[in-house]
N, C-alpha and C positions, 0 to 999 in steps of 0.2 A: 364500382370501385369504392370502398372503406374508405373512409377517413384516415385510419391507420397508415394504407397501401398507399394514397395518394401525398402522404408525409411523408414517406418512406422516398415515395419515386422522386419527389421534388429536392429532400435532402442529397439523395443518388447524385443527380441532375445539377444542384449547387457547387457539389466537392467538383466536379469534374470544372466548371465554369470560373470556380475561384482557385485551382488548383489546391483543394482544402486538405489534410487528412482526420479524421478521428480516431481520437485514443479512446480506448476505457477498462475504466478497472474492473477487475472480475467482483468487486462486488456493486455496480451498477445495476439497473434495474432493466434485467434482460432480456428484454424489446431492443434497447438502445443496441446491442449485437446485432444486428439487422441493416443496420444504418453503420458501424464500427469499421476500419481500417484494420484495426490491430486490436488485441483485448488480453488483457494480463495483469501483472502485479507487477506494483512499484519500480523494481529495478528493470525488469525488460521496458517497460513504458519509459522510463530514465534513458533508456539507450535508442530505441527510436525515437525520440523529443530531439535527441541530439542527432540522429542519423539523417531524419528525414529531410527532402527535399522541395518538400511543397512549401507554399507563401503564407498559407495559413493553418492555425493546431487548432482542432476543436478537441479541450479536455473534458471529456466525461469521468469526472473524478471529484475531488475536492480541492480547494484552493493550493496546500502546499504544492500540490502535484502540479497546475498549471505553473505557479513561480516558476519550479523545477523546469519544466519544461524551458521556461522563457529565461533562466537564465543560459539554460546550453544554447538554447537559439536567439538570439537575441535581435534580430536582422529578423525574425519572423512574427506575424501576428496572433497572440496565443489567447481564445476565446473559452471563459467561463461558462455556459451556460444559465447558470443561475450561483450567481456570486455570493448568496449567501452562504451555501455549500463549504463549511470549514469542515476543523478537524476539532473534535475536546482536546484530544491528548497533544496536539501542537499549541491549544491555547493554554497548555498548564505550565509553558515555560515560556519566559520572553528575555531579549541582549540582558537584561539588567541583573534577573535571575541566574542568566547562563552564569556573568560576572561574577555575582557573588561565588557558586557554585566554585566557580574555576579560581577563586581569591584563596580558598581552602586549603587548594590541591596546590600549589605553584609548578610548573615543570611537568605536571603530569596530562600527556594528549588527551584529547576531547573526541569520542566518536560521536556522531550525532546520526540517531535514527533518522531518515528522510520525512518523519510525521513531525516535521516541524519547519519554522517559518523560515525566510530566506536570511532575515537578519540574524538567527538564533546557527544557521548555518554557517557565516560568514565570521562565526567566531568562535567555529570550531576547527578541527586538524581534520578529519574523516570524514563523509557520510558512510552511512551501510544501509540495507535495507532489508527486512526478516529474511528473506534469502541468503544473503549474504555477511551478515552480524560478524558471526564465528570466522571465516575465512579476514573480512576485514580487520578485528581487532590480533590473530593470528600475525598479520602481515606488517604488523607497527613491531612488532620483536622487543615487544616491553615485559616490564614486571608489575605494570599497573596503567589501568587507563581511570578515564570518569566518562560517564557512559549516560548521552540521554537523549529523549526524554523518560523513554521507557524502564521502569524501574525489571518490568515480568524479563523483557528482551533481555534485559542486562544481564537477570539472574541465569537466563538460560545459557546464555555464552560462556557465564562463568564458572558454569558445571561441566561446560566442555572445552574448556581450555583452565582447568586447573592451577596452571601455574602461574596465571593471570591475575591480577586483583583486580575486580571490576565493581568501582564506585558508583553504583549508580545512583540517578535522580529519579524524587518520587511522585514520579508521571507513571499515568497508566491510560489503557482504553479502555471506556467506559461500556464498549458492546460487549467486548471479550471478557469483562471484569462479569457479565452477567452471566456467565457462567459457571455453574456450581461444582464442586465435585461429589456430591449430591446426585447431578446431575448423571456425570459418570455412572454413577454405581445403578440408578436407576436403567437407564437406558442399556447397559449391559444386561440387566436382570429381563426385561425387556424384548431383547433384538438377540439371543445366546447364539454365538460365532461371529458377531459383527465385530470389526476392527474401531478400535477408536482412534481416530487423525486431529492433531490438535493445533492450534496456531501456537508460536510461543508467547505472543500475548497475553492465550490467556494466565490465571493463574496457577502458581508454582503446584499445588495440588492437583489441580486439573492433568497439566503436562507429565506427572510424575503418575499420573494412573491411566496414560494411555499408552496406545500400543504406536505410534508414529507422532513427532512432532515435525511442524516444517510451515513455509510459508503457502499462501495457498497456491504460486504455483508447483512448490515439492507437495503438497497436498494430491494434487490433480495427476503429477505425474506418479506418484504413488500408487492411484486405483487404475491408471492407466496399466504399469506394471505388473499390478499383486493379480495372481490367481483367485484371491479371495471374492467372496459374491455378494456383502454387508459389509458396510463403514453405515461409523456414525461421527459426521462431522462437525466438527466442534471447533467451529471458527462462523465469520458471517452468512447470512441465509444464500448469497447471492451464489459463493462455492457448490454449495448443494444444489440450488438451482441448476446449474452450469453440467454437476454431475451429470444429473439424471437427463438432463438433454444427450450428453454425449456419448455417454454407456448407459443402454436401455436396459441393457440384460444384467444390471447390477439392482441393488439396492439399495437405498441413501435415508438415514435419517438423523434428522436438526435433533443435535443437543437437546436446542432448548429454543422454544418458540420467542424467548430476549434476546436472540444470537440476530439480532436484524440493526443495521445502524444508517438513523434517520438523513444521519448529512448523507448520505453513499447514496440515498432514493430521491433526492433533490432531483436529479435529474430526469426529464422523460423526451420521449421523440419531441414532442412540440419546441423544448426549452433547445433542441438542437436544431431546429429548423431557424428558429427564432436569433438563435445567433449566426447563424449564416447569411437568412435573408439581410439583413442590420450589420452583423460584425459587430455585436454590440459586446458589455460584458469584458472589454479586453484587460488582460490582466497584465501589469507594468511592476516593474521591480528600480530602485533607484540604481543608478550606474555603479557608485562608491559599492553599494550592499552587492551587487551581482557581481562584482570585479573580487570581491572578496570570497561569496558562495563560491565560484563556479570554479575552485581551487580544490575544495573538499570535494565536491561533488564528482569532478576530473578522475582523482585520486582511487575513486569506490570504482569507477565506469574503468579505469583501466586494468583494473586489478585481473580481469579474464579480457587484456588484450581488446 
């Protein structure tokens, strides 16, 4: 038996014993699917953090995402991995920033993308998350919001919902930002009939020369759908990965070999054994701050009931 196998079996054998489950994000490092409960983007992971019933959450993700989690569950034990695992684009805003930000606007609601911290939540009106951006700020029945951290998100919502003013702040992702629209034109010349699928992260060029925008699970279900037999995906490596495991008789190819983001691979089978054996790594949010988050966050989770 492998080293791998005998990790594998022993994490299996932990979840069952500590009544555990594991999240993780589709851009995880996908081995960790093997060992995974559930595997997806941001908003579905938002809604099992909240739904599930076991005693303890192993988040294979990054830091906001455990908060997240731990403030819907809060009666439950919610485990990092490897705690260094942030986010850039959550670290480029923090309360103080929000503040000022919001001192500008008076009166006008705050959506906050879920790539941000629990405090930066807790002093906004909304959360949304690339899945659901559009339909959230939709659903405030405004003629203006301030939109963050994501400056790319902001602009993309704001092209489809027109009669919105959407202020955004100028936060970005730094994986997604490393994609060119260079990049596009190349890889079309490239791969001739493949589809281009894009995150709305990346930037406004990018999304504006492809053939599909969406989060990566509208991504996933896109190639699941399309008759087509080439995408070229243009959002994190881990999507693409994920593709080609599950439609063999397709074709997949990465933008760009800088589409890879370093917090997201923080995690591996060991760092998951590792906080089961232990329970260590546990991720706490203060009462005040999560009494506050878990308002905005409520608000995005019931929007589909």
């Amino acid at each position: 038996m492998t080293d791998k196998k005998f990790i594998i079996k022993k994490i299996q054998q932990l979840k069952k014993e500590k009544n555990a489950i594991i999240l993780a994000h589709c851009y995880q490092n996908i081995e960790i699917d093997e060992v995974a409960d559930i595997v997806g983007d941001s908003l579905y992971l938002s809604r099992q953090a909240a739904y599930t019933n076991k005693d303890i959450i192993v988040f294979a993700g990054v830091y906001f995402m455990a908060e997240t989690a731990k403030i819907l569950s809060p009666q439950k034990k919610v485990l990092l991995p490897r705690m260094e695992a942030g986010c850039l684009m959550a670290d480029m805003i923090d309360v103080k920033q929000l503040r000022e930000f919001k001192s500008k606007y008076p009166d006008v609601p705050v959506v906050c993308y879920v790539n941000s911290s629990a405090e930066v939540k807790s002093e906004s009106d909304i959360c949304c998350t690339s899945s659901n951006a559009v339909e959230v700020v939709r659903s405030l029945g405004v003629k203006k919001v301030l939109f963050v951290p994501d400056t790319y998100l902001g602009n993309y919502v704001s092209k489809q919902l027109p009669e919105v003013e959407v202020i955004t702040y100028n936060g970005f992702c730094p994986t997604h930002l490393r994609i060119l629209p260079d990049d596009v034109d190349k890889m079309r010349e490239l791969h001739e009939g493949a589809l281009v699928l894009a995150h709305p992260e990346c930037h406004s060029e990018v999304t504006k020369r492809s053939d599909f925008i969406g989060s990566t699970s509208q991504i996933m279900d896109f190639v699941k759908k399309s008759n087509n037999k080439k995408f070229i995906i243009a959002t994190e490596i881990g999507v693409k990965e994920r593709l080609e495991r599950d439609y063999p008789d397709k074709e997949f190819y990465l933008i760009s070999s800088k589409a890879v983001c370093p917090n997201m691979k923080w995690n591996k089978l060991e760092d998951i054994l590792n906080a089961l054996v232990n329970e260590e790594h546990e991720v706490f949010v203060p009462d005040e701050i999560a009494k506050k988050a878990l308002a905005p966050i409520e608000k995005m989770i019931k929007l589909k009931g």
